[in-house]
KOLGURO-750684 format. One record per residue: x, y, z of N, C-alpha, C in turn. Coordinates in pm, whole numbers, padded with zeros to 5 digits, always signed. Layout:
BEGIN
XYZXYZXYZ...
***
This chain:
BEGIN
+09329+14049+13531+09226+13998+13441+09181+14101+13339+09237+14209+13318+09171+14319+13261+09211+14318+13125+09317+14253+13089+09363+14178+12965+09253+14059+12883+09170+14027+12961+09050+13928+12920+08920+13975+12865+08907+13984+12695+08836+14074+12638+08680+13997+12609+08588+14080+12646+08426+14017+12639+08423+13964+12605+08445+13969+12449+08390+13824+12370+08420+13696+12372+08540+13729+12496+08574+13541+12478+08516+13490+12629+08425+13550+12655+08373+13486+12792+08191+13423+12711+08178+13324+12733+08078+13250+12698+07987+13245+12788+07850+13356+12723+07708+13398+12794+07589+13340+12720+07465+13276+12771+07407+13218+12704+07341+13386+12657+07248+13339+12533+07192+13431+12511+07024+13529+12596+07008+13621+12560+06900+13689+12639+06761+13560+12665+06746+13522+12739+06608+13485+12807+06470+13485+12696+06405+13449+12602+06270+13464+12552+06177+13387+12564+06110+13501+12665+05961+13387+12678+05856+13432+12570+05820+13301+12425+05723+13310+12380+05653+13215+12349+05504+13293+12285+05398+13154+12242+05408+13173+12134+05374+13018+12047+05371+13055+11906+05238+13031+11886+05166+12972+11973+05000+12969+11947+04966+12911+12051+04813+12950+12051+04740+12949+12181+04684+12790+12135+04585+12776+12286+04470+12636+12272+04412+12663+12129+04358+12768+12147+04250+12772+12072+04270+12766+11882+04408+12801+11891+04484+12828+11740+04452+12670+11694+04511+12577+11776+04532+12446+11777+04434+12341+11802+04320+12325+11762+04235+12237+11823+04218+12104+11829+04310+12096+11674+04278+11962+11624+04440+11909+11627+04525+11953+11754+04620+11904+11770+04623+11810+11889+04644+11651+11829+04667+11544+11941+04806+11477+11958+04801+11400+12082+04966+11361+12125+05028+11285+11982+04991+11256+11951+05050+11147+11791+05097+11263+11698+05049+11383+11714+05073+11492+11574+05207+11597+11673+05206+11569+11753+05282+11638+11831+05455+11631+11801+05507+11759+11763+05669+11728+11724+05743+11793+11794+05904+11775+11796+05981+11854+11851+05963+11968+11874+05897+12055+11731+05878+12226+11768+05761+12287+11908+05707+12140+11924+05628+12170+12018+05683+12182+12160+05784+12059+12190+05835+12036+12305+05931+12137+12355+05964+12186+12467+06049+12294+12493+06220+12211+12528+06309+12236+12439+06434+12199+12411+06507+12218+12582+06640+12110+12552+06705+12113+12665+06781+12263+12712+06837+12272+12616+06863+12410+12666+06774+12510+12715+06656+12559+12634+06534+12605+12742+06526+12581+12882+06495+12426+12896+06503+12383+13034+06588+12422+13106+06716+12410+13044+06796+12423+13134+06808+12620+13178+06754+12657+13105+06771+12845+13103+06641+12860+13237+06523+12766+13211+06403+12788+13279+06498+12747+13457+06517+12647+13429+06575+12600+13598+06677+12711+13657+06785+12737+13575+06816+12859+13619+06778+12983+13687+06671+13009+13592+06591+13166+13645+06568+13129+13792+06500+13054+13870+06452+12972+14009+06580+12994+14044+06725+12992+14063+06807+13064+14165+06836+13187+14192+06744+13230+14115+06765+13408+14130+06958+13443+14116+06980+13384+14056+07156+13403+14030+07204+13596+13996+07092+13574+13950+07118+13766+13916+07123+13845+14027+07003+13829+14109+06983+13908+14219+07111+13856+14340+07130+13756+14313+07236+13718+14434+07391+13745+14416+07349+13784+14236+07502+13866+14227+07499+13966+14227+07398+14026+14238+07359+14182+14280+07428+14250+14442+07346+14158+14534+07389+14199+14661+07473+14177+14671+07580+14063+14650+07732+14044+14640+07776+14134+14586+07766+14247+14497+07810+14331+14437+07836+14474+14532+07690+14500+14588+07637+14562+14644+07708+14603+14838+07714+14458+14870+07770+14418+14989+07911+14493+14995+07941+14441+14891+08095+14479+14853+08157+14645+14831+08031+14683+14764+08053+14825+14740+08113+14827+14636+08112+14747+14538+08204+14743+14381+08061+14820+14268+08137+14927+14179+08071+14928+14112+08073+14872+13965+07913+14848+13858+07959+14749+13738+08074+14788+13662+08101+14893+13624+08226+14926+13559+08366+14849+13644+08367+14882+13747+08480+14779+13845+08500+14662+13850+08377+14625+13869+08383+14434+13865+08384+14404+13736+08371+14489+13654+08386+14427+13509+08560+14453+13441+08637+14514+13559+08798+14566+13520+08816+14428+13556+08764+14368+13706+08821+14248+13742+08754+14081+13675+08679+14118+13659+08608+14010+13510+08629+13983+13410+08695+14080+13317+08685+14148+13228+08498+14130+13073+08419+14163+13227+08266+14135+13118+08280+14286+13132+08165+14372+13037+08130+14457+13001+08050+14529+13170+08030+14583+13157+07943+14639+13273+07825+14673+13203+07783+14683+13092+07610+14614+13064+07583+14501+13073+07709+14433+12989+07703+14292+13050+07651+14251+13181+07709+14254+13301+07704+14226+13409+07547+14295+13445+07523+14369+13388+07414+14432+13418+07326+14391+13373+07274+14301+13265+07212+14215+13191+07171+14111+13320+07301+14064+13342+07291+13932+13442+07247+13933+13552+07224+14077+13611+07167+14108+13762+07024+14164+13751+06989+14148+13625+06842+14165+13556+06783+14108+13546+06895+13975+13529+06760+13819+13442+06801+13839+13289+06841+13924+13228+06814+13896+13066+06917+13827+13045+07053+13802+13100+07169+13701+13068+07142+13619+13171+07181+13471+13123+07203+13367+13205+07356+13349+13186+07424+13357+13295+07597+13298+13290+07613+13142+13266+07687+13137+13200+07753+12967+13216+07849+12991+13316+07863+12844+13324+07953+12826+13469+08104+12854+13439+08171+12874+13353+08324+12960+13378+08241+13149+13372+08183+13191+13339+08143+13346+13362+08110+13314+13490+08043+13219+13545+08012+13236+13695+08090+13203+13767+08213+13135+13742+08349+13051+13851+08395+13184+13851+08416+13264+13738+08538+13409+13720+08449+13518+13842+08337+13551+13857+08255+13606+13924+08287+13609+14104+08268+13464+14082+08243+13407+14217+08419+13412+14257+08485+13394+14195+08679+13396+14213+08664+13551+14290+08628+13662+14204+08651+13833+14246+08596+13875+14381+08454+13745+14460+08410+13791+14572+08452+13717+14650+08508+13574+14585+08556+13504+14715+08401+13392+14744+08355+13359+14662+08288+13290+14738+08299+13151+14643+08210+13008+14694+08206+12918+14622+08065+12894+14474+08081+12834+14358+08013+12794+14290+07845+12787+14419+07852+12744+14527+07717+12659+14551+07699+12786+14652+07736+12947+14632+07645+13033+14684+07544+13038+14596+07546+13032+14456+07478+13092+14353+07371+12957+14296+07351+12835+14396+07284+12753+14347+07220+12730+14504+07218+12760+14605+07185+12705+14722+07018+12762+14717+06985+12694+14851+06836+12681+14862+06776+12757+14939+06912+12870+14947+06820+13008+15063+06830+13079+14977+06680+13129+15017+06651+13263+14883+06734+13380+14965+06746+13464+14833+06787+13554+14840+06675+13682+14912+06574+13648+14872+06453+13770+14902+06428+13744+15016+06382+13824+15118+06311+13836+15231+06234+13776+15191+06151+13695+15368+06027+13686+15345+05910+13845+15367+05853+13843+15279+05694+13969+15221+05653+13908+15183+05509+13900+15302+05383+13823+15237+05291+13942+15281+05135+13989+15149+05068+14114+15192+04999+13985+15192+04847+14003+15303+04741+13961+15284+04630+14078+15278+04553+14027+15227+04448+14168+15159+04322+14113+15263+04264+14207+15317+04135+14190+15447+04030+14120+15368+04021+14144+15232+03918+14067+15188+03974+13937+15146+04095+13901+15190+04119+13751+15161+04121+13633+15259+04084+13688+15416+04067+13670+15517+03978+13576+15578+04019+13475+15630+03851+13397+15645+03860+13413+15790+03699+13423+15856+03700+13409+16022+03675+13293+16056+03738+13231+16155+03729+13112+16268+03658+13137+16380+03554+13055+16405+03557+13034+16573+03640+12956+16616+03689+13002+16755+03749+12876+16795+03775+12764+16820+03656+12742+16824+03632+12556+16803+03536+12561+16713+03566+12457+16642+03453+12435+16486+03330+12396+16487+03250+12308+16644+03188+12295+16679+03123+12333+16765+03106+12446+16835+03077+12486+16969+02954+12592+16895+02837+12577+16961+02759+12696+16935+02766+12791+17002+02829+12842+17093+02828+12934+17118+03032+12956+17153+03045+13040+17058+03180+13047+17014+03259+13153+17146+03389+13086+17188+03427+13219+17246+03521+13353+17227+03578+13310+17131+03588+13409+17022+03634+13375+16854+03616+13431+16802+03658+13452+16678+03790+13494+16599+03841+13404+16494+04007+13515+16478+04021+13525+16350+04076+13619+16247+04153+13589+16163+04290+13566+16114+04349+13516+16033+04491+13439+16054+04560+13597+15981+04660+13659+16062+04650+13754+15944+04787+13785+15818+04847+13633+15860+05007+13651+15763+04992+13501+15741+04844+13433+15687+04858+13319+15635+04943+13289+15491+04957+13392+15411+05023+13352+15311+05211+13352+15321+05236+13384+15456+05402+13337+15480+05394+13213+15480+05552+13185+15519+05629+13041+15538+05727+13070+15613+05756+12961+15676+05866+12945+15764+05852+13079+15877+05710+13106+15935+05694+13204+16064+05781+13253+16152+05779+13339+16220+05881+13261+16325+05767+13320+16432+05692+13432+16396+05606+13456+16488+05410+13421+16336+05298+13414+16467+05193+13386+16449+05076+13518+16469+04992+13594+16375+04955+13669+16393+04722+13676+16377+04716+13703+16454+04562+13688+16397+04491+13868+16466+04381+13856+16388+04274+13964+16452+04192+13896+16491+04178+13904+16628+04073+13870+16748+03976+13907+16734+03838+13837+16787+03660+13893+16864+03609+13864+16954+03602+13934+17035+03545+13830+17185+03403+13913+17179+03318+13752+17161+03191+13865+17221+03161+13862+17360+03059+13974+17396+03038+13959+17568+02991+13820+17609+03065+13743+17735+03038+13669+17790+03066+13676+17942+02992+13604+18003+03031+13570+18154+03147+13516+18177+03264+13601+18269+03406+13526+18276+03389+13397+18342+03291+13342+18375+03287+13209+18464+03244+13121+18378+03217+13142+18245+03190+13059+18138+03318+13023+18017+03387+13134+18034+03493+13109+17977+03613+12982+17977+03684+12942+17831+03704+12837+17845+03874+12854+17850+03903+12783+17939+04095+12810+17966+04161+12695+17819+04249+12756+17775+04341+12741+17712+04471+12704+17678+04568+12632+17666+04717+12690+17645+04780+12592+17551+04924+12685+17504+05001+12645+17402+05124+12688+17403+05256+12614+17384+05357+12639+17372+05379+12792+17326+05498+12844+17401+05509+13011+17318+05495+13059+17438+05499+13210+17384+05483+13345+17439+05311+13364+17364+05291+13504+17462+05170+13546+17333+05173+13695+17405+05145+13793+17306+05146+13938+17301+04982+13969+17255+04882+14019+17323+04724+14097+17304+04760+14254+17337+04661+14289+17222+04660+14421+17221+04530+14437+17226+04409+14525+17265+04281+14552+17261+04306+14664+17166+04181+14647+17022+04184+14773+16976+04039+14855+16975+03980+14837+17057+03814+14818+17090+03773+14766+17184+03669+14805+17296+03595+14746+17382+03697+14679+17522+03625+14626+17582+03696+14581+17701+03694+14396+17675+03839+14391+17765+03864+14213+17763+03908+14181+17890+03843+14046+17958+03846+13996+18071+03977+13908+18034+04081+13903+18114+04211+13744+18073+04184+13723+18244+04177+13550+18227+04168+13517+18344+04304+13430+18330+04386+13431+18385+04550+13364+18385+04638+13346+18519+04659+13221+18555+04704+13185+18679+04577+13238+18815+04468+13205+18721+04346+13213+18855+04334+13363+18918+04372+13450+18840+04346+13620+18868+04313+13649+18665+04180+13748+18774+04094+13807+18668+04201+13966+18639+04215+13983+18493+04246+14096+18445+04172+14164+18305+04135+14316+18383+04042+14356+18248+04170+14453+18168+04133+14451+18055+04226+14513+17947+04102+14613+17861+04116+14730+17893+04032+14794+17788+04105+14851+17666+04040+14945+17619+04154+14981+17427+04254+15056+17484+04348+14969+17377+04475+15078+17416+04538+14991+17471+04495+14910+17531+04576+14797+17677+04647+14708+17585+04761+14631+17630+04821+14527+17586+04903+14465+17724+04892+14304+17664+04944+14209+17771+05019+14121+17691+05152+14101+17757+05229+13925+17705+05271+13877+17818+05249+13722+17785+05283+13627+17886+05320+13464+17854+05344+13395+17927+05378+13274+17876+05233+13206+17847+05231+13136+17739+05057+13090+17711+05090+12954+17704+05155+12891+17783+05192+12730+17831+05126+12725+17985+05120+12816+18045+04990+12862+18149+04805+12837+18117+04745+12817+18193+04602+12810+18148+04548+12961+18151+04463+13001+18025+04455+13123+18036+04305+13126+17930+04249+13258+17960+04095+13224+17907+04048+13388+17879+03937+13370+17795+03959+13510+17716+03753+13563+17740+03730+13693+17796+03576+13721+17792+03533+13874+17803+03462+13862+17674+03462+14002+17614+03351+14062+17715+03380+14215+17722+03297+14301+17870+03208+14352+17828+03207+14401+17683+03154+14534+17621+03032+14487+17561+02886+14559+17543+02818+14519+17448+02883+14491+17311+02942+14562+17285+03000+14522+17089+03098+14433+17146+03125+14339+17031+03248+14254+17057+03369+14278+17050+03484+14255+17131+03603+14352+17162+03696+14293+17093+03789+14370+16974+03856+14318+16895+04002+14385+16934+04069+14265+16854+04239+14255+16954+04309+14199+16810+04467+14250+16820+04562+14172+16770+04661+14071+16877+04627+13955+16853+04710+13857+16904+04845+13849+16846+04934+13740+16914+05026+13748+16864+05127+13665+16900+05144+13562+16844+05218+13425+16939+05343+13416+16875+05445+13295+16940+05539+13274+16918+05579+13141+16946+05665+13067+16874+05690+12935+16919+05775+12928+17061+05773+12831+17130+05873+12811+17199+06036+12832+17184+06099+12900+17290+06244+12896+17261+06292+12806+17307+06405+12738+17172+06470+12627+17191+06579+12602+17284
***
């Protein structure tokens, strides 16, 4: 392929996102005055839907995986190696013969570079001040503990994470529990009563317990201050 010179491989052009005027430029613009220059053209669209497969980045790690460098894959392409480097950026969008020739050099099909698994890990930060606290039941006045959710902004979990509060209570008041899963407690503060399979266990800081939480199991804080914990569940294995 090294006989196959850049310019005859057909790349859309660089990506531009602009405004030509704001709300405010425009006030006295209504749907009846509204023209083509307003509407965003098919080709746009079609450049915008693109960007959403991350096609760059997924020809990145294919690159990467491989151990090819851009000057290399561009002997077997014959694109430029800025070229190619454009495209693992975002500033080129490939048409589909630059992307069939691509996908030919790694061996893979057209529908790696369109499928519906991202390429990125899941990273989700949650920030402590974005945090809301729960009691455990929404109605109970006198709560038996408190949690925050603490990786609410993931998807597709595979594990469940919160920061715990137990305030002091009488373990004979405590209310039993359970739910499909495993579950992992850590105490990072104060002492915690787990009453589970009808034996009392205290956990002070530092302590951690996992067990099956499809068992009845019940939670009562020892300490004057309220004893705070990272929980830590898991779905059932299938």
């Amino acid at each position: 392929m090294n006989n196959v010179m850049p310019e005859t491989v057909s790349v859309v052009e660089p990506i531009k996102t602009e405004f030509s005027q704001t709300e405010n430029d425009c006030p006295d613009v209504t749907p009846d005055k509204v023209t083509l220059k307003d509407t965003e053209s098919s080709e746009e669209s079609i450049r915008r839907l693109l960007i959403n497969y991350d096609i760059g980045q997924k020809l990145r790690q294919l690159r990467l995986r491989k151990k090819i460098a851009l000057v290399d894959l561009g002997k077997h392409t014959g694109l430029s190696a800025s070229m190619l480097s454009q495209l693992e950026n975002g500033k080129l969008v490939p048409t589909l013969p630059t992307l069939a020739r691509i996908a030919m050099v790694f061996d893979v099909g057209l529908e790696h570079f369109f499928s519906d698994r991202r390429t990125k890990r899941i990273f989700s930060v949650v920030r402590s001040n974005e945090r809301l606290r729960f009691p455990d039941l929404p109605d109970t006045p006198v709560p038996g503990y408190f949690f925050e959710v603490l990786a609410f902004g993931a998807t597709d979990k595979s594990i469940s994470a919160y920061l715990a509060e137990f305030p002091k209570r009488d373990p004979k008041l405590a209310r039993h529990h359970v739910h499909d899963g495993a579950e992992f407690l850590h105490v990072l503060s104060g002492s915690l009563s787990i009453n589970y399979q009808s034996e009392e266990h205290t956990l002070n800081s530092g302590d951690s317990v996992y067990f099956d939480a499809s068992e009845p199991h019940a939670y009562s804080g020892l300490s004057d201050e309220p004893v705070k914990a990272i929980v830590v569940t898991s779905p059932p294995r299938l």
